[in-house]
C-alpha positions as CSV (number, residue, x, y, z in Angstrom):
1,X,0.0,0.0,0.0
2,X,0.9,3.5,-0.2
3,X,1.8,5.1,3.2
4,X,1.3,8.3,4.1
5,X,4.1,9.2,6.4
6,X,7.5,9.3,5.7
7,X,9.5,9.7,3.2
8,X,9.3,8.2,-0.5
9,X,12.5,7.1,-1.9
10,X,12.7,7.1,-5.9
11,X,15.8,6.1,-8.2
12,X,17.2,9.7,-8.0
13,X,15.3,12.1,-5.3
14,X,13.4,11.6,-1.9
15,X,10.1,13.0,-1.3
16,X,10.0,14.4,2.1
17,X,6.7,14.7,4.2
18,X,5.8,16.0,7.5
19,X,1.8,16.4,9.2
20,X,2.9,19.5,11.2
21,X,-1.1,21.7,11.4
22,X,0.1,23.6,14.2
23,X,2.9,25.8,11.7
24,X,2.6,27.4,8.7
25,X,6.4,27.1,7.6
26,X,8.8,23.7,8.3
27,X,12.4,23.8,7.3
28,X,13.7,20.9,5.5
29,X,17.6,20.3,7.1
30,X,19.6,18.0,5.1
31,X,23.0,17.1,6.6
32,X,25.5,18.8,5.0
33,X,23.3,20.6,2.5
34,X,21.5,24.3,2.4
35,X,18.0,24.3,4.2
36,X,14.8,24.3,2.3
37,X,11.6,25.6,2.8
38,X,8.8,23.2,2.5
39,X,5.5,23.7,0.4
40,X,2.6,23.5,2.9
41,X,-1.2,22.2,2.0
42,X,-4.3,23.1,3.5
43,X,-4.2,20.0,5.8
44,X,-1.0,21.2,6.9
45,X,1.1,18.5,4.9
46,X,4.7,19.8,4.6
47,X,6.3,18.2,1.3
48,X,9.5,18.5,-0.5
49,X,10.7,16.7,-3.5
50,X,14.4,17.0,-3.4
51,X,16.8,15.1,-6.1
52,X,19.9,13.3,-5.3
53,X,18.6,12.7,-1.6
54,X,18.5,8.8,-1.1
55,X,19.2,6.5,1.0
56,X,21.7,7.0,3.8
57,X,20.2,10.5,3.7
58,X,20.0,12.0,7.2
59,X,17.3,14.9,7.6
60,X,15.4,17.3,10.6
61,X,11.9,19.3,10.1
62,X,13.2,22.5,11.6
63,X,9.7,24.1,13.3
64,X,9.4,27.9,13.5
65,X,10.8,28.5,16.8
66,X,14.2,27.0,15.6
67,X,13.9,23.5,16.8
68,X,14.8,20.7,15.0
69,X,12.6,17.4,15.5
70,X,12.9,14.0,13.7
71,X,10.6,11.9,11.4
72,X,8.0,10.9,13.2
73,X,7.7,8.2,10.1
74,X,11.3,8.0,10.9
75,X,13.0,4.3,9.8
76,X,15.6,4.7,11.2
77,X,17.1,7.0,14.1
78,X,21.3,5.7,14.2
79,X,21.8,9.1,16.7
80,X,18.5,8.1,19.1
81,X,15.5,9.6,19.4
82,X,16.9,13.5,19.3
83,X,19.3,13.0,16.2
84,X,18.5,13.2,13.1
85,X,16.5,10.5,10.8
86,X,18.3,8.5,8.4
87,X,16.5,7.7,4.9
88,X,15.8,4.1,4.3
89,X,14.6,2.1,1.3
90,X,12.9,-1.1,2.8
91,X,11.9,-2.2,-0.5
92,X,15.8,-2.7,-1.2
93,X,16.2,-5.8,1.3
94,X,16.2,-9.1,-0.7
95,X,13.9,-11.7,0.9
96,X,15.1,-15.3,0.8
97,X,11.9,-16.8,2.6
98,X,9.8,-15.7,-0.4
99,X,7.1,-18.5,-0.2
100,X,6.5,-18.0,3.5
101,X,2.7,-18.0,3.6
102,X,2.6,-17.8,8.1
103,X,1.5,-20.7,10.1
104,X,-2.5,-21.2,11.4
105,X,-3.2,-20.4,14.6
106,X,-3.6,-23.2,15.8
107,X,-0.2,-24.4,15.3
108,X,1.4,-21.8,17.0
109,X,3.5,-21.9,20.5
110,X,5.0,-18.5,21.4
111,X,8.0,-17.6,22.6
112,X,8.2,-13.9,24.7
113,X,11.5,-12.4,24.5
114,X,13.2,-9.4,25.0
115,X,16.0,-8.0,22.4
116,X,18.1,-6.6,24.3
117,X,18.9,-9.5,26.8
118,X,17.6,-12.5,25.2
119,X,22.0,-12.9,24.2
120,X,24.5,-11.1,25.3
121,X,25.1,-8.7,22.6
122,X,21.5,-7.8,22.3
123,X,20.5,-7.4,18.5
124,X,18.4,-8.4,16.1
125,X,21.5,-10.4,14.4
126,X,22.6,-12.1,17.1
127,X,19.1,-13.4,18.0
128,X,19.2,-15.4,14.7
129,X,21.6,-17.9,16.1
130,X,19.4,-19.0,18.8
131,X,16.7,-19.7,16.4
132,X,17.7,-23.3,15.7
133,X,17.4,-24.0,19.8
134,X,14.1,-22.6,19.4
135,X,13.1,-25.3,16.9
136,X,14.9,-27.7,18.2
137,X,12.0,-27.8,21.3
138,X,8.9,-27.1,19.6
139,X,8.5,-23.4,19.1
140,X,6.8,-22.0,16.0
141,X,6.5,-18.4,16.8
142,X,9.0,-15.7,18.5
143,X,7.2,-12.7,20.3
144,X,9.3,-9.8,20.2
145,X,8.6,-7.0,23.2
146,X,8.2,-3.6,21.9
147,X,11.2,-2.1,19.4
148,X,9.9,1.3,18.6
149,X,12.4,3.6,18.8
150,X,13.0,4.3,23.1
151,X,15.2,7.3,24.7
152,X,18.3,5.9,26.4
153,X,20.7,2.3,25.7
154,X,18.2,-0.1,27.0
155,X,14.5,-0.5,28.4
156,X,11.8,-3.0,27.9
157,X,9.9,-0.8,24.9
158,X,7.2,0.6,25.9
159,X,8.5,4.4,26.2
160,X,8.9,4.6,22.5
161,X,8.1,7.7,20.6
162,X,9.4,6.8,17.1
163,X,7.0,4.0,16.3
164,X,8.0,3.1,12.5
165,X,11.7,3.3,13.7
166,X,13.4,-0.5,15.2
167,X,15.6,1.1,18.0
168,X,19.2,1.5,17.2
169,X,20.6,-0.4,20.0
170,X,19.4,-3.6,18.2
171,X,20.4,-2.6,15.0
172,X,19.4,-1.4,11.6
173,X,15.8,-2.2,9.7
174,X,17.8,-4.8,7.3
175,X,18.8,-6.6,10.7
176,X,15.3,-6.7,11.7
177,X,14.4,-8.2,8.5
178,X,16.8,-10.6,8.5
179,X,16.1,-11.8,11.9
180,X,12.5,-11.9,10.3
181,X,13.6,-13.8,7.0
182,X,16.1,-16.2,9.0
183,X,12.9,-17.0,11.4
184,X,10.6,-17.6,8.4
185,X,13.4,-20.3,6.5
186,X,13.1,-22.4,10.4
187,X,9.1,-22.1,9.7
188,X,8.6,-20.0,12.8
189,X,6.9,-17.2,12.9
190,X,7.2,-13.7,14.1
191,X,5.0,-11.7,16.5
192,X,5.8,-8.0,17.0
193,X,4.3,-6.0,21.2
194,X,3.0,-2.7,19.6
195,X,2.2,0.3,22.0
196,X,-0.9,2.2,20.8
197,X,-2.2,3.5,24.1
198,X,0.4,5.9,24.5
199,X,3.9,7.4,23.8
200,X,7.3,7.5,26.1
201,X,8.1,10.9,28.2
202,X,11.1,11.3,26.1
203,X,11.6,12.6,22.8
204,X,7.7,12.6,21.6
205,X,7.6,15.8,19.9
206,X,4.6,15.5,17.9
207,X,2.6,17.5,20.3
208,X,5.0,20.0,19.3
209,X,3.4,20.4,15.8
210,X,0.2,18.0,15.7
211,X,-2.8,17.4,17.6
212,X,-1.7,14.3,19.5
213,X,-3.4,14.5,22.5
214,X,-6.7,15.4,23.6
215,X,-8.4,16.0,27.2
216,X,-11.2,14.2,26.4
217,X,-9.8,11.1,27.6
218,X,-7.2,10.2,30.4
219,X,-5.2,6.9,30.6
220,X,-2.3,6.0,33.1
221,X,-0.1,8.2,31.1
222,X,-2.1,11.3,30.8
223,X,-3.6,12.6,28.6
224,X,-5.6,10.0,25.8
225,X,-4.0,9.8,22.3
226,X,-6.4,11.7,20.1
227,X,-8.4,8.9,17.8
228,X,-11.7,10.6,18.1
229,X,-11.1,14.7,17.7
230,X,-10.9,17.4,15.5
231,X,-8.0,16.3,13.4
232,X,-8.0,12.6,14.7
233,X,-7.8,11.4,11.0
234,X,-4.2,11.6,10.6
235,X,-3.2,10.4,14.2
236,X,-5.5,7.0,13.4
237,X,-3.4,6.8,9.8
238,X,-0.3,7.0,11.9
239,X,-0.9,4.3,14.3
240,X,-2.4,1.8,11.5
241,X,-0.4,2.1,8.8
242,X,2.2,1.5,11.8
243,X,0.8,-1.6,12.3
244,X,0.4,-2.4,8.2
245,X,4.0,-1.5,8.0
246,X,5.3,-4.2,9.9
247,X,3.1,-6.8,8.7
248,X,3.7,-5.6,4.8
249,X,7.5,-4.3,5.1
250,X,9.0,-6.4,7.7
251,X,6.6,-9.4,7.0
252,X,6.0,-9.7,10.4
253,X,3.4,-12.8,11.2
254,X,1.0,-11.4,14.1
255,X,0.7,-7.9,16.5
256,X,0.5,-7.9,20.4
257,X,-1.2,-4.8,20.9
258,X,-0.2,-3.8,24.5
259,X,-2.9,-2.7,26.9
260,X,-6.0,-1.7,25.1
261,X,-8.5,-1.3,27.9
262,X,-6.5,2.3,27.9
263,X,-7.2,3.3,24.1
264,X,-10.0,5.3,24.1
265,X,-12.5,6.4,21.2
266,X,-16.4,7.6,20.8
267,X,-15.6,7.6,17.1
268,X,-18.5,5.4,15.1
269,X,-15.9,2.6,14.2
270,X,-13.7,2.4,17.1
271,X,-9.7,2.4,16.3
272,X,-9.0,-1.4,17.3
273,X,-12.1,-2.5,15.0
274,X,-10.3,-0.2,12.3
275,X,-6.8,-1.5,13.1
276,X,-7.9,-5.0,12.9
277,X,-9.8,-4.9,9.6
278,X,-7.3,-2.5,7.4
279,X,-4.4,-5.2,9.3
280,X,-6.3,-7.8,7.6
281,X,-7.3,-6.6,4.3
282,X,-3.3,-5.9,3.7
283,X,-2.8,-9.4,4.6
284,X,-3.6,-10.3,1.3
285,X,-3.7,-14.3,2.4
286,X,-1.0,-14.5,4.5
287,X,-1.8,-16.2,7.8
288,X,-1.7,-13.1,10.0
289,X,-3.1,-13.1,13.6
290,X,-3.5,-9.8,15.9
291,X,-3.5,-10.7,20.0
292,X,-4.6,-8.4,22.5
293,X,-3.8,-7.3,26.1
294,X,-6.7,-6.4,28.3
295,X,-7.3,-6.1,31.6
296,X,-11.3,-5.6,31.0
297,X,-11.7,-8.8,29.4
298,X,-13.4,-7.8,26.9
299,X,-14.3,-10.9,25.1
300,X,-16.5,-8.7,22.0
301,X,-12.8,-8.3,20.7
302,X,-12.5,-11.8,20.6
303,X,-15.7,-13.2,18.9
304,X,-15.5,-15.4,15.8
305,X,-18.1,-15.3,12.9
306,X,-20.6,-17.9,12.3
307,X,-17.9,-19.4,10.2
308,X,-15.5,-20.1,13.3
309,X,-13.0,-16.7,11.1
310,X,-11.7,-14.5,13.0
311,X,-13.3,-10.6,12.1
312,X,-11.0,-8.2,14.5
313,X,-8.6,-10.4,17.2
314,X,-7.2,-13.7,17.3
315,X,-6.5,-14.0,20.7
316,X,-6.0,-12.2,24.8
317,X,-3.2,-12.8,27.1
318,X,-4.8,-14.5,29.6
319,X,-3.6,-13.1,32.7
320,X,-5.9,-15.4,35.1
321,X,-5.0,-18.6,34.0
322,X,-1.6,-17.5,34.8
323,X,-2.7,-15.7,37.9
324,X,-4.1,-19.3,39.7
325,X,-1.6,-21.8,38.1
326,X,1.4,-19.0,40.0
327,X,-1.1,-19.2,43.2
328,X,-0.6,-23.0,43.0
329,X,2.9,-23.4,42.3
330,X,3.7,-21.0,45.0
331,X,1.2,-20.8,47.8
332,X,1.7,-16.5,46.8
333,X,-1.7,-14.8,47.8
334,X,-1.1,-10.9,48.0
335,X,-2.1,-8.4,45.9
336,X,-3.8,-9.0,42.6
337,X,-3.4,-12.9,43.2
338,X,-5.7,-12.1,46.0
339,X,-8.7,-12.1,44.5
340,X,-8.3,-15.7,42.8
341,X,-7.0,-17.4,46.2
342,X,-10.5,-18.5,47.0
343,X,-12.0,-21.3,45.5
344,X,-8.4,-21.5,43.8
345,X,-9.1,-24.6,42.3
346,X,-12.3,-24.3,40.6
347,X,-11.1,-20.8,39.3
348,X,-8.1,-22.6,37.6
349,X,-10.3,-25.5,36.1
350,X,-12.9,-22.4,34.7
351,X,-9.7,-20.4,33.3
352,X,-8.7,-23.6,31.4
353,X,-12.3,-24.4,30.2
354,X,-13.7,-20.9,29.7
355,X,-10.9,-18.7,29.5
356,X,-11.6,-16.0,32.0
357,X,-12.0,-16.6,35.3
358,X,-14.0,-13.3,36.2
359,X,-16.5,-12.8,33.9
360,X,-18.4,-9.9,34.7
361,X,-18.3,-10.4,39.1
362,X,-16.9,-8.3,41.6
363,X,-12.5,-8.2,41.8
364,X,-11.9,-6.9,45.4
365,X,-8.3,-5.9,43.8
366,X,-9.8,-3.7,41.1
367,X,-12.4,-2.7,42.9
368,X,-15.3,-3.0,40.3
369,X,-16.4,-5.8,38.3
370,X,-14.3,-7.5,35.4
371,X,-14.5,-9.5,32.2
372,X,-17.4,-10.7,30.1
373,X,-18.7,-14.4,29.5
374,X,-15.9,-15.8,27.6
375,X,-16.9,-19.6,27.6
376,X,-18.6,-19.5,24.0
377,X,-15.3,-18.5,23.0
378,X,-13.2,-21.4,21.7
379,X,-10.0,-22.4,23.9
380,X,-7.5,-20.9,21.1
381,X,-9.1,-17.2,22.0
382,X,-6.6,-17.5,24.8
383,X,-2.7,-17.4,25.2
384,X,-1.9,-19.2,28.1
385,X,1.5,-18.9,29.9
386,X,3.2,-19.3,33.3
387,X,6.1,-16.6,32.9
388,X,6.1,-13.4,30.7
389,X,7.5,-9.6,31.1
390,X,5.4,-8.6,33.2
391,X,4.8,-11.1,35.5
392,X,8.1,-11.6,36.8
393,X,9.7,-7.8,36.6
394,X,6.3,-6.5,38.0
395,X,8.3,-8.5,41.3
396,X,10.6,-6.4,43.6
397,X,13.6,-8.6,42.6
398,X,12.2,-9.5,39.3
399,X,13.1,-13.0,40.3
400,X,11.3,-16.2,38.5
401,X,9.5,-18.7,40.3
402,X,12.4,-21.5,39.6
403,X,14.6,-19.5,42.0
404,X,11.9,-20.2,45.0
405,X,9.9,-23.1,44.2
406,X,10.5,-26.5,43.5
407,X,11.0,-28.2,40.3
408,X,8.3,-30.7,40.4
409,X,5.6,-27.7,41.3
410,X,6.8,-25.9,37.8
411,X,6.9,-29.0,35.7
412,X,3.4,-29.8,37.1
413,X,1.5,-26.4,35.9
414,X,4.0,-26.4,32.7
415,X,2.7,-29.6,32.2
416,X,-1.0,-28.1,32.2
417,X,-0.5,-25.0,30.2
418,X,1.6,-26.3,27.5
419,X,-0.9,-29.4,26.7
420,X,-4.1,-27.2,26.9
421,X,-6.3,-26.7,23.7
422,X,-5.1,-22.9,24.8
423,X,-2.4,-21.6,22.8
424,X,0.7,-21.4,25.1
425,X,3.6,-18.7,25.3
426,X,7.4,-19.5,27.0
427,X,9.7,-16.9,28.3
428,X,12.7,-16.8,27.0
429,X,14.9,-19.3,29.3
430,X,12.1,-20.6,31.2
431,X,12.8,-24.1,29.0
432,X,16.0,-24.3,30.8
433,X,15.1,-23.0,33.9
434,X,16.8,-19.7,33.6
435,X,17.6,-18.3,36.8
436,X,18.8,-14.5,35.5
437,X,15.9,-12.2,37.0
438,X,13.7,-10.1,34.6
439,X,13.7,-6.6,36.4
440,X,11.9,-3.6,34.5
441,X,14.9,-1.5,33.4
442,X,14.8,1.7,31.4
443,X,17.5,5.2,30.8
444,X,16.3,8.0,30.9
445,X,17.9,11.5,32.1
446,X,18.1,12.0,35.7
447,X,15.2,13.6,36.1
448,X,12.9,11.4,34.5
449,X,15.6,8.4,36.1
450,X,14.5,9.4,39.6
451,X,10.6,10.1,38.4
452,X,10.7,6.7,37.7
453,X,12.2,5.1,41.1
454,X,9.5,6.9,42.8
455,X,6.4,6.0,40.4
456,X,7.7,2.7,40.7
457,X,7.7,2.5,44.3
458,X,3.8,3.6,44.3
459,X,2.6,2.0,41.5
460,X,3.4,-1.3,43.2
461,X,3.4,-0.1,46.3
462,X,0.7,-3.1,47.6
463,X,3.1,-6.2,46.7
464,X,5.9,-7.1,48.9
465,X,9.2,-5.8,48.5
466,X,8.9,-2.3,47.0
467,X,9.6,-0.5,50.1
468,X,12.8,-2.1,50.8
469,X,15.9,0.0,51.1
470,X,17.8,-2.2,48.8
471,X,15.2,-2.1,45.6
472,X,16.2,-2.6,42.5
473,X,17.7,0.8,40.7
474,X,15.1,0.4,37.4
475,X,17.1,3.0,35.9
476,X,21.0,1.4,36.4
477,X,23.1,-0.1,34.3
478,X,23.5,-3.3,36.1
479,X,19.7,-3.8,36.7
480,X,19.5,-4.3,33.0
481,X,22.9,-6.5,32.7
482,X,21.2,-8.9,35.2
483,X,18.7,-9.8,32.7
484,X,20.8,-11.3,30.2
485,X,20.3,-14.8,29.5
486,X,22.9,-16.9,30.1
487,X,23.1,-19.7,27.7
488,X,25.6,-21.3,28.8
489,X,23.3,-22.8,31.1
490,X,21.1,-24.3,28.5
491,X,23.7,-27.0,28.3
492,X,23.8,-28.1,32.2
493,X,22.9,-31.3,32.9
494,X,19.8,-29.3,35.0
495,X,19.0,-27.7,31.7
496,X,18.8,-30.2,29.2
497,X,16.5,-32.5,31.6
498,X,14.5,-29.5,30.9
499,X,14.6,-28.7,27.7
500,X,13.9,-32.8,27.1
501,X,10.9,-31.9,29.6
502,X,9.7,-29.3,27.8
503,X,10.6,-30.7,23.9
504,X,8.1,-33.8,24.7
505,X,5.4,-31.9,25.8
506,X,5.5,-29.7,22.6
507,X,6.4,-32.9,20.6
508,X,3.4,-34.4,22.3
509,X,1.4,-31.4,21.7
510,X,1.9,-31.0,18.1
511,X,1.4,-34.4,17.3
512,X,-1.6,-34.9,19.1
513,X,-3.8,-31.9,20.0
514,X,-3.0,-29.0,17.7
515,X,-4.4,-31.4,14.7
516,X,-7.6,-31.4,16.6
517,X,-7.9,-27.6,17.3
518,X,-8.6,-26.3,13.5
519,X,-12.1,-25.3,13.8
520,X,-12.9,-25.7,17.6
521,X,-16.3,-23.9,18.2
522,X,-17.0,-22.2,21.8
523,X,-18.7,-23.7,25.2
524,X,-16.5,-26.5,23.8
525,X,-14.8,-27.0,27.2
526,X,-16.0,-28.5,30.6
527,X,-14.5,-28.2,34.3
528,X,-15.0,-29.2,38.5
529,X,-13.3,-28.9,41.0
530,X,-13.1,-31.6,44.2
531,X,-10.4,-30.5,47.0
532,X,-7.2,-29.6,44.9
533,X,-8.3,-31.8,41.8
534,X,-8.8,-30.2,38.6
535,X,-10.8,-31.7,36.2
536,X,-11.5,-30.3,32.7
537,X,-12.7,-31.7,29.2
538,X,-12.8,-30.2,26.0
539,X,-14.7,-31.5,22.7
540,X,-12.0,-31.1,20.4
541,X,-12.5,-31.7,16.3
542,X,-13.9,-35.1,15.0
543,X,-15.6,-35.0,18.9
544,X,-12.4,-36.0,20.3
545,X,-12.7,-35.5,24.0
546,X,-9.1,-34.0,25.8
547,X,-9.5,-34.4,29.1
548,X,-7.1,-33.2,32.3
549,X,-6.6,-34.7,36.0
550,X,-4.2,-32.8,37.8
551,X,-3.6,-32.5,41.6
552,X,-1.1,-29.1,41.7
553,X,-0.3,-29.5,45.3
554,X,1.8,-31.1,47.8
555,X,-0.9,-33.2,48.8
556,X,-2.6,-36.3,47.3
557,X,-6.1,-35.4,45.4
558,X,-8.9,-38.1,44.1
559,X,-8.4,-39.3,40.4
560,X,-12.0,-38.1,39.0
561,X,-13.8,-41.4,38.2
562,X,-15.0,-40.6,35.0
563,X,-10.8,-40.3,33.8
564,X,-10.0,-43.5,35.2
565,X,-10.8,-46.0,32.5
566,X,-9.7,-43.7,29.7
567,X,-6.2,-43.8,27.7
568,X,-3.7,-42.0,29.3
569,X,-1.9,-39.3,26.7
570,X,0.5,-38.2,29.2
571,X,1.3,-38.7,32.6
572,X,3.6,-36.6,35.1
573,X,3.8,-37.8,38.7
574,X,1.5,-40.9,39.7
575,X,-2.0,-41.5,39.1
576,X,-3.2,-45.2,40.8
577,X,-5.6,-46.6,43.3
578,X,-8.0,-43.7,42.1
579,X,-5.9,-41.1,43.7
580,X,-3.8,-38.2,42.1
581,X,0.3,-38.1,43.4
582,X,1.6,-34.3,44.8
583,X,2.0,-32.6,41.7
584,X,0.5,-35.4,39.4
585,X,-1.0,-34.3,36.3
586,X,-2.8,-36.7,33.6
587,X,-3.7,-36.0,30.3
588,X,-6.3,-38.4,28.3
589,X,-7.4,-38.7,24.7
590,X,-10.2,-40.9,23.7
């Protein structure tokens, strides 16, 4: 498609273009060349044609009062987010994965990571050698946290202000690509965290020249991003043809729009319904699948058409199946986990046969109801997951559970999450047992560096550990050092009896349950609950029934008698004389 930001790159000129309404004169500044005065339309679209500009070509928009601001279409940014942009032509890279087509939903087990610590160099090239491990163990899609152009040398992605922009620190656009390309020629696919709700606190100067904002809306941030006023048209183009770019440039496979209970809009057709159906019409037959994350629970986003398609989103985070699968490998009650420590075991079997545990009731947490009914949803609506980003840095150490819990109370809810009809998501290292903490990290200037410690402190001010003396510095070098994978662990004799764990289940998994996923309707799943048994059934395809049995406790739990006669498809731990072992789970097929 044609874009409308940025700039156009021809055989012997670039056309410049910059949405600044708030000024009547922009100042083209070319490195190295004599300034140019821009031609201004009615809609206030700056444009300049200029020849022998091409790629390599670095360039400001100068505004009245003499400051110089980058692209906000920007490709690349090789000085950070207050140097100049550099001119790109992404239609130069040569793709070698040309056939790549994307892989159905159903077959797809994600894999979270972060670029910047996921090795120890931290780029987009270096990430392709550990494709081949990912493989090896049964991932088919990577999930990359947010890339957009971010202040600073390191932070988790979502302060970015130069959206179309891969950050420098992990390299150029062609490294993304190839990253992309090298991913597609192992058959996995790649999933990009985009950040539509709002914009970092430094280097965002659109406010500066456009109507970005409006006071109309509020979100955690501040002020809403302006999808719904007077001159809203442009600011909705920017974000979705964002989100087209990635899928049509980069040939990206899927988008994890971050938090979208915060993205307001009265308009008629609301941005995420627009998002989702221009996303898809670019698509042009690619498998291509959108995910949200969303603390309402909001299941309208996730409704399929009478034809089991998918119309706007493929798929939530499910936060509470991880919420009571942590609550039983841990025994950890306080704050948000709170509200699902009672009744913990039925809520667990509902979040594996419905989805969503709260569906419209009362969270004590929150304060006010949550969710929608979510059980006519099919299982696939939801990504299930026992790690990711936030769940382990939103911890004062941002330590994972392997460092405190035992091994047998991890491979038991691993062992339930990776085998559901759910669609499951690692974190990058958990199949080893990675014990290198996951802290929230960012680096900013001092000021905003010590706005942080203290928002931080408050924002999570009701879970243990952030009012210690000795927190975590979010803003410090070595906080983000400490989240660097080391794989030399991978090869320890602890970590490949994991990674042969884990490789069966997803080996088990893809041979056996994600052929019988393709066209799972809704209210296809049933659950109980007796003492810390769990007991849930799905109607798969062909009216296969998958059924689970597990005990997550230290204790024994009763083997429901309906399971007992069936044929087992996996077993972990000990199920005999009708009774589930301490951390037993069983996994039948008939």
């Amino acid at each position: 498609m044609a874009f409308t930001f940025g700039p156009v790159v021809s055989s012997d000129a670039v056309l410049f273009r910059f949405w600044a309404p708030l000024h009547d004169a922009i100042t083209l500044v070319i490195e190295g060349e004599d300034d140019r005065r821009m031609e201004r339309s009615p809609e206030g679209w700056h444009t300049l044609r200029v020849e022998g500009a091409g790629p390599g070509t670095r360039y400001r928009f100068r505004l009245p009062d003499g400051l110089e601001v980058p692209d906000p279409a920007s490709r690349h940014q090789p000085e950070d987010v207050h140097g100049p942009s550099e001119v790109v032509d992404l239609a130069a890279y040569r793709w070698k994965s040309v056939e790549w087509a994307g892989r159905p939903w159903e077959e797809v087990v994600l894999y979270e990571l972060h670029t910047g610590t996921f090795t120890k160099e931290g780029t987009f090239r270096t990430a392709i050698d550990k494709l081949d491990g990912l493989k090896e163990i049964g991932v088919t899609a990577i999930q990359i946290m947010p890339i957009a152009d971010f202040p600073g040398r390191y932070n988790w992605g979502y302060d970015g202000v130069l959206p179309y922009a891969p950050d420098n620190s992990y390299g150029r656009p062609e490294d993304l690509m190839a990253l992309v390309d090298a991913a597609h020629a192992r058959g996995i696919a790649v999933f990009l965290d985009v950040v539509y709700n709002h914009f970092g606190p430094d280097g965002n100067y659109l406010p500066l020249y456009a109507p970005l904002f409006t006071e109309n809306h509020k979100t955690p941030w501040g002020n809403g991003i302006n999808y719904d006023g007077e001159n809203s048209k442009p600011v909705r183009d920017f974000v979705i043809e964002n989100a087209i770019s990635w899928i049509t440039e980069f040939k990206i496979d899927g988008l994890r729009l971050d938090a979208v209970h915060a993205i307001k809009d009265d308009n008629g057709e609301h941005l995420l319904v627009e998002l989702a159906r221009r996303v898809r019409e670019s698509a042009r037959g690619r498998h291509v699948h959108l995910v949200v994350e969303n603390e309402d629970n909001d299941s309208d986003l996730l409704k399929r058409n009478p034809d089991g398609s998918v119309p706007l989103y493929t798929a939530q985070w499910n936060d509470d199946i991880h919420h009571v699968l942590h609550i039983a490998a841990t025994g950890e009650t306080f704050g948000y986990y709170a509200d699902y420590a009672e009744n913990r075991p039925e809520k667990t079997a509902r979040a594996l046969a419905e989805g969503f545990v709260f569906q419209g009731e009362h969270m004590p947490y929150r304060g006010e109801a949550r969710g929608k009914p979510s059980a006519g949803l099919p299982p696939t609506a939801f990504i299930s997951f026992i790690q990711n980003h936030d769940q382990i840095g939103n911890r004062a150490l941002g330590d994972r559970m392997i460092v405190s819990q035992p091994l047998e109370a991890i491979k038991a809810v691993a062992a339930v999450y990776l085998l559901s009809p759910q669609i499951p998501m690692l974190f990058m290292g958990e199949e080893w047992g990675a014990r290198e903490p996951f802290p929230y990290f960012c680096d900013f200037n001092e000021e905003l560096n010590e706005k942080v410690r203290k928002g931080r402190r408050e924002e999570l001010s009701r879970l243990p550990g952030f009012d210690a003396d000795d927190l975590m510095d979010p803003t410090a070098l070595e906080t983000f050092a400490s989240g660097t994978l080391d794989w030399s662990q991978r090869e320890t004799p602890e970590g490949r009896a994991l990674i042969k764990f884990y490789r069966s289940l997803l080996t088990l998994r893809q041979e056996r349950i994600t052929p019988l996923l393709k066209g799972v309707g809704g209210d296809s799943g049933r659950f109980e609950a007796e003492g810390e048994t769990l007991a849930v059934s799905w109607t798969l395809a062909g009216g296969k029934r998958l059924a689970l049995a597990a005990n997550p406790s230290n204790r024994p739990a009763p083997l429901p008698k309906d399971q007992q006669e069936a044929e087992v498809l996996y077993l972990l731990g000990t199920a005999d004389d009708g009774a589930l072992g301490p951390w037993s789970v069983r996994w039948t097929l008939g």
